[in-house]
N, C-alpha and C positions, 0 to 999 in steps of 0.2 A: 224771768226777764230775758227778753232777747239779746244777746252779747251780740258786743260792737267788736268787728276786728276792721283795724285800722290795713289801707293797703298803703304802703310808704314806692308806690312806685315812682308818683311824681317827683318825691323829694330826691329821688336818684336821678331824676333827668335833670334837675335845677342844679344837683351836682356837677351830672357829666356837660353841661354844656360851658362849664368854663375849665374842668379840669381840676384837679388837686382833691379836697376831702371835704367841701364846704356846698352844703351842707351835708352832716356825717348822720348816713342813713342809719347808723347802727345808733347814737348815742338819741337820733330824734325815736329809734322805734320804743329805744328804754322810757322815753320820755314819755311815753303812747301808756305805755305798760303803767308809769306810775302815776300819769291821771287816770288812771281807772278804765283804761281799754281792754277789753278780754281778750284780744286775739292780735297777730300783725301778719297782715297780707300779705305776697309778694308773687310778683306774674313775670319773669324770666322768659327774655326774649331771645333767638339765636343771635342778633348781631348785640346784644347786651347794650340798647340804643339806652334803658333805664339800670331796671335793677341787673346786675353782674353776678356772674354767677360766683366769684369769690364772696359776694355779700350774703350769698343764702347759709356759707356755709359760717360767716361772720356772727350770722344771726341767730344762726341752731345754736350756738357754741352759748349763746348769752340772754336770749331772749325765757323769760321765765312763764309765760299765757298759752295760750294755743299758737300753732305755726301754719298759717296752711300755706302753701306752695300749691298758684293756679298755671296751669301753660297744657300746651298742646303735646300730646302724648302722643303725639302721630311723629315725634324729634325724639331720637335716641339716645341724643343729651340732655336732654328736660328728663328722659326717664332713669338715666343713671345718676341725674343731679337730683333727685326725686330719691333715688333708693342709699343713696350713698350719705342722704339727710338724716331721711325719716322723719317727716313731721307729723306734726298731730293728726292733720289731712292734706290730701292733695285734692285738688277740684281739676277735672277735666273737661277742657275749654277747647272746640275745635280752630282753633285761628288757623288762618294762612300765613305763610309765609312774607312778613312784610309789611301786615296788618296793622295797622295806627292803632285800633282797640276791639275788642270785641264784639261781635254784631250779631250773633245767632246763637242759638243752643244746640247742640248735637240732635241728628235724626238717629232718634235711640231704635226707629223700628230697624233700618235702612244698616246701623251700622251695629246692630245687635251682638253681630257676634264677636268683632273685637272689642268690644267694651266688656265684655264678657271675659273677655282672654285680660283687657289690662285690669279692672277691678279685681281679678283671681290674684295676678302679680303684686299688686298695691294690698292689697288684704294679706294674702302671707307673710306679708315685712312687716304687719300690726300698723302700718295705716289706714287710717279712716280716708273712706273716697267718697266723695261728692260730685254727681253730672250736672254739666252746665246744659240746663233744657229751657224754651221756650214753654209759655205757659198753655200748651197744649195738653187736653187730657190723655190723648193717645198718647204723646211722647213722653207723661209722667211713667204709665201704666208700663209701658217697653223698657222704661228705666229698672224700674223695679223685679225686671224680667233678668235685669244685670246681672244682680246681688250686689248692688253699689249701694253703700249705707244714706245715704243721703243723696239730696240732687239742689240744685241753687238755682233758684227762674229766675231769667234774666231781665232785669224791671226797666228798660229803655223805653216800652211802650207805654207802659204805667206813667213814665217818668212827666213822655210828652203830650201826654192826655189827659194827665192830672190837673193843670192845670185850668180846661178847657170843661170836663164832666168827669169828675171824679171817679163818681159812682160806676160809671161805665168804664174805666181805667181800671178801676179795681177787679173788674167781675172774672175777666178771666184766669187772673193770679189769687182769687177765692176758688173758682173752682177745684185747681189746678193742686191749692195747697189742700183741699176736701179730699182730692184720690189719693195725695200724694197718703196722705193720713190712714185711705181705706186701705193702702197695696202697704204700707208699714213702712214707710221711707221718712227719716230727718228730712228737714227743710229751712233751707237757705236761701236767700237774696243778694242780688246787688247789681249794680249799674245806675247809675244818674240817681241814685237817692241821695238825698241831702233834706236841711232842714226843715224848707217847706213842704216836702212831700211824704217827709218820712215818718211820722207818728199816726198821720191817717193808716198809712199803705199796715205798718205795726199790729194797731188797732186791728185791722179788716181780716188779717190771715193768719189763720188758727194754726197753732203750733210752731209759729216761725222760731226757728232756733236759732241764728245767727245771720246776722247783715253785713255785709264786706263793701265799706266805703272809702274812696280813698280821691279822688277828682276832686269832688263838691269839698270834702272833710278840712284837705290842703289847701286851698282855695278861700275859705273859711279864716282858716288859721293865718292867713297874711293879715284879715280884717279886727280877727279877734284874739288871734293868739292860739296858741295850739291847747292849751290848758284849758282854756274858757270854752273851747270851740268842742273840746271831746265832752266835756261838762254837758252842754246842750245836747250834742245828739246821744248821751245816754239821758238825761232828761224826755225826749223826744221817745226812747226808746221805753219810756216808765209811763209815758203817758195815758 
């Protein structure tokens, strides 16, 4: 089954925008954990606009599933907040400085050789690394050139074409996960997947090992609750 890692970053900005510990991202990520979430998210900003960097270290200290810690590796505190963790995985995610969210996957041809330099660094400390790529066959292929154990396609285009022709939404995050499979790379997703799109996209792409949802997930959990709401998209995910 493809495990669901919950990303709790929203619930930090719901926190910080009134201040105090409400709501408490640590006690909602155990709550993730005991409805039956495999993994818990978290994407560390420099102005720490969501999650804070004392919460990653909150979270190592207590969370019992997978951890992965996503951010841009190109911040030398992302990468010391990264080493001084150690989580399950770190996923490498090119953002800009100032970025509302994430919009692209690294140009693994273009940027080969320091991805090269940080997966060697992340792999020595016994992290698992995962690249954030578009669903490009070249740029599976160049990944894999890394030695990065995994890579995660970024599903925004999937997301907003899904509803429109699926099938054609799907084909290039099929290809994409067919090389990732021939060059020997894990494979991950996430971006705008949620309930209605997510047990198709599941179904279509072989080998998918883990989904990182956390937008739709939160969003979800005001209508349904946070219990009933991870119930479903691991149902979605068995389908």
């Amino acid at each position: 089954m493809t495990k669901l890692s919950v990303n709790i970053n929203k619930v930090a900005t719901l926190r910080n925008s009134r201040g105090g510990n409400m709501p408490n991202v640590l006690a909602t990520a155990l709550a993730c954990e005991r409805f039956g979430a495999q993994g818990i998210t978290v994407h560390p900003r420099p102005d720490e606009r969501h999650i804070r960097y004392k919460d990653v270290y909150d979270l190592k200290a207590e969370i019992t599933t997978e951890f992965n810690i996503e951010g841009n590796c190109q911040e030398q505190k992302f990468i010391d907040l990264v080493l001084a963790n150690k989580p399950t995985q770190v996923t490498l995610v090119p953002d800009a400085l100032g970025q509302i969210t994430s919009n692209h996957g690294w140009d693994t041809v273009k940027n080969q050789g320091y991805l090269k330099d940080m997966v060697t660094l992340f792999k020595k400390e016994g992290i698992r690394v995962s690249i954030f790529v578009d669903p490009i066959v070249e740029m599976v292929e160049a990944a894999a050139d890394t030695g990065t154990d995994r890579i995660e396609l970024y599903t925004e285009a999937y997301a907003e074409q899904y509803g429109f022709n699926k099938e054609k939404a799907i084909e290039p995050y099929f290809k994409a996960a067919v090389k990732a499979r021939e060059v020997g790379l894990g494979l991950n997703a996430g971006h705008d997947l949620d309930l209605n799109n997510l047990a198709y996209f599941n179904q279509h792409i072989p080998d998918l090992l883990e989904v990182s949802i956390g937008h739709a997930l939160i969003s979800d959990a005001l209508y349904l609750g946070l219990e009933e709401t991870i119930k479903r998209y691991l149902a979605a995910l068995k389908a």
